[in-house]
Every structure is written in C-alpha cells, then in structure tokens.
C-alpha positions in Angstrom: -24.0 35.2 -47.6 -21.3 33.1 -48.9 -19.2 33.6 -46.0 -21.5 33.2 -43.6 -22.2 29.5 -45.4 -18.7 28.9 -45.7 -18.1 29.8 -41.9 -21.1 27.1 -40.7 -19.9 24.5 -43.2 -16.0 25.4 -41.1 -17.7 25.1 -37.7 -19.7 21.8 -38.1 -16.5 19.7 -39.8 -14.9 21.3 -37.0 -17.2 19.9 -34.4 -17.4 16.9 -35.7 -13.9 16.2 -36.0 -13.5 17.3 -32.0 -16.4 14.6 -31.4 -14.4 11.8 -33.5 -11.3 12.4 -31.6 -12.5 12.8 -28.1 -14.9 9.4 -28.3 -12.6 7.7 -31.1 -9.0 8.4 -28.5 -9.6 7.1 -25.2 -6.5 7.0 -22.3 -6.8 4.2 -19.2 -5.1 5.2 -16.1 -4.6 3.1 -12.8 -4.8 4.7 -9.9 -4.1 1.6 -7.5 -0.8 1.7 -8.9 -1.4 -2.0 -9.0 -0.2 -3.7 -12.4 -1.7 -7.3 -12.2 -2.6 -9.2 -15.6 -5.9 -10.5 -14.4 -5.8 -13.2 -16.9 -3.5 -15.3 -14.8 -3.8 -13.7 -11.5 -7.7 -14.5 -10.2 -7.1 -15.0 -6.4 -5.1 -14.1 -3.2 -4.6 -16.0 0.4 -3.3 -14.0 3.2 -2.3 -16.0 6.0 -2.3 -14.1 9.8 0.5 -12.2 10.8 1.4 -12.6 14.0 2.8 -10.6 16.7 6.4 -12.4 17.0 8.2 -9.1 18.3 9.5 -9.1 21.7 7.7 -6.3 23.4 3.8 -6.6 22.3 1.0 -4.1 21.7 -2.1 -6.4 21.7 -3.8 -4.7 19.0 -1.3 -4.1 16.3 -1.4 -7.6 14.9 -5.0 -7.2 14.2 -4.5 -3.5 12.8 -2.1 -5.0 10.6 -4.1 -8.0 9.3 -6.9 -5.7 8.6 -5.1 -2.6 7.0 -2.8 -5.7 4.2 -6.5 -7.3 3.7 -8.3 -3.8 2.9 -5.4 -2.8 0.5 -6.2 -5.5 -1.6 -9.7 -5.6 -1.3 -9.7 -1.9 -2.1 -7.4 -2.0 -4.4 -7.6 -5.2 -6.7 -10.1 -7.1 -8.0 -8.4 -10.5 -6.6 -10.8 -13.1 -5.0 -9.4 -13.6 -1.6 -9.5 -17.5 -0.8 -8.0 -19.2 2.5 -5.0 -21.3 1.3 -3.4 -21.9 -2.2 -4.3 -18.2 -4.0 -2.4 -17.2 -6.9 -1.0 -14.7 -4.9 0.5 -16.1 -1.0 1.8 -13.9 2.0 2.6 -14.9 4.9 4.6 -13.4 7.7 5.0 -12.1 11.2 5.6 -8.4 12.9 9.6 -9.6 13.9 10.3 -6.2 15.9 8.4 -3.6 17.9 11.2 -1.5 19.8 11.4 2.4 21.0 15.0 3.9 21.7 16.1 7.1 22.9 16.7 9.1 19.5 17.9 12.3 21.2 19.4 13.3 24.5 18.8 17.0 25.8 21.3 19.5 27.6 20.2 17.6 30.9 21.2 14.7 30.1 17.6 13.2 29.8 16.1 11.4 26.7 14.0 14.4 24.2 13.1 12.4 21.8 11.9 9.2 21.3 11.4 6.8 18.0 9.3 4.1 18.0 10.0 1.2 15.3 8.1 -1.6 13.7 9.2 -3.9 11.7 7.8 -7.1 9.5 8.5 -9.9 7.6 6.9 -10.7 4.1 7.0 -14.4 2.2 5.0 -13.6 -0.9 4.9 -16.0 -3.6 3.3 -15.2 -7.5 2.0 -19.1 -8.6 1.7 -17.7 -11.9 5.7 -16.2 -11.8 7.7 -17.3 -9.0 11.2 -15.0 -10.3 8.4 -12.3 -8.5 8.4 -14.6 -5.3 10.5 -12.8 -2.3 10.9 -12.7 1.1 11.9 -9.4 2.6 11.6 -7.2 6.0 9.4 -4.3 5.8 10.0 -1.5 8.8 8.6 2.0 9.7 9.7 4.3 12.1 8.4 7.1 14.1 9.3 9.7 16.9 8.1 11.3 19.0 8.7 13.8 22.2 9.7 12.3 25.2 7.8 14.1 27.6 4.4 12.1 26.1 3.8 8.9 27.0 3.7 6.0 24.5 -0.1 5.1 25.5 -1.0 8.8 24.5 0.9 8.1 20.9 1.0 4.7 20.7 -2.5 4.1 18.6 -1.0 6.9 16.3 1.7 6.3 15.9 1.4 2.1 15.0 -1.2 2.9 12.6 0.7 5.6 10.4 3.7 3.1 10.7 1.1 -0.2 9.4 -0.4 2.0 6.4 3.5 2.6 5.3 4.5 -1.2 5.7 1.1 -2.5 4.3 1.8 0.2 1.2 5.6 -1.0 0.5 4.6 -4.5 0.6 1.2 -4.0 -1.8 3.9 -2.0 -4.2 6.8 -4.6 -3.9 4.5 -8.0 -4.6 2.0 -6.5 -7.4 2.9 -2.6 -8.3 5.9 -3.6 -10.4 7.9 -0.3 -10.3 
C-alpha cells in the first residue's frame, strides 16, 4: 500500500513538472527567414521594374513585379506604401539573353541556356550601412530541339522566384 502511494505521489510531481516545463519553456522560430526589427521597420515601397533588357518577353516584367510584391506580402508584416517606405527598391530587368551552351557531334547547338538578369537599389531608412545596389541573375537551359515559346513561361518564372528569393534574403534575411 505504501508503495503503491509512494508510486502516485512519483507520477503526479512527475507530471506536473513535464506541464511546468513544456508551458513555462517556449522556443520562437521564423520560417520567412526574414529578420526585421518591426520596431523601426513599419513600411515598404516598391517602385516598378521595368523591362530594360534588349530582347523582351512582354510578360516577365509583370511576373516579376508580382512575384517581389507577394514575397513580402507573404512573408512580412510591412505596410506597403507608394513612395518613401522604410524599406525602398527600385530597379530594372538589365538582361534577358539565350546562348548556345552546348554544340553536338554535328556541329548544331544541343543545348540552350536562357539568362535573366536584374538590378536591385534597396535602401533601409532606418540603417543605410544595409543600403546596396547589386545585379541579381538566374540561368536556365534547356534542349535545343524545343522551342523557347514551349519553355519560355517555365523557364522565366523558376528563374523570377530565384531572383525575387536572393534579393528578399540580401535586403531583410541578414545571413
């Protein structure tokens, strides 16, 4: 009888010590990646990037726009405003080129990469040593006997979420 007391008394300070740690200990991960002290940082303005490259896909200016917009909206809890944000990018897609990567035994292009590149004025209002201006670029390739209308769509947009995901680490993810 003793023990069996003994052995309830054992599993209820036992329990109740495994409730005090687990609501007394708590651990905060971000998952955005995103280190912003939202004390000082309230807003963000992004201008429109536009298509300055010499050969031009209509849509991938507005792909673009769209994909750096949603990163932040998704991502941070920033208030977007139109000019003068805490946080400032502005920029233009420079380049937008394909070249022959590889040459077969015929002599006739195999593959093909397809490169996009863009470039990023961010200023920090709150800390301008974080200010930069920088080129992003992304490449692809792809076989020569498709098309670039058959890839093209693709292709730009893997290349935009890699460029809108270096520049959202570079300006706020401090790495």
């Amino acid at each position: 009888m003793a023990l069996n007391k003994t052995l309830r008394k054992l599993t209820y300070t036992a329990t109740l010590l495994l409730v005090t740690i687990v609501t007394g200990c708590t651990v905060s991960y971000k998952f955005t990646g995103a280190s912003i002290d939202y004390t000082k940082v309230k807003t963000i303005s992004l201008e429109t990037f536009q298509n300055r490259a010499a050969y031009q896909w209509g849509p991938m200016a507005t792909m673009f726009n769209e994909s750096l917009n949603d990163i932040f909206v998704q991502q941070t809890k920033l208030q977007q405003v139109n000019r003068g944000g805490d946080l400032q990018f502005a920029g233009e897609i420079t380049a937008y080129d394909q070249f022959n990567k590889s040459i077969s035994s015929d002599g006739y292009s195999s593959m093909v990469q397809l490169k996009m590149t863009v470039n990023v004025r961010f200023t920090n209002n709150t800390n301008h040593e974080e200010d930069f201006e920088r080129q992003f670029s992304a490449t692809r390739d792809f076989d020569a006997t498709q098309s670039l209308d058959s890839v093209q769509e693709e292709l730009v947009g893997q290349m935009i979420k890699e460029i809108v995901e270096a520049i959202f680490n570079a300006a706020v993810a401090n790495w």
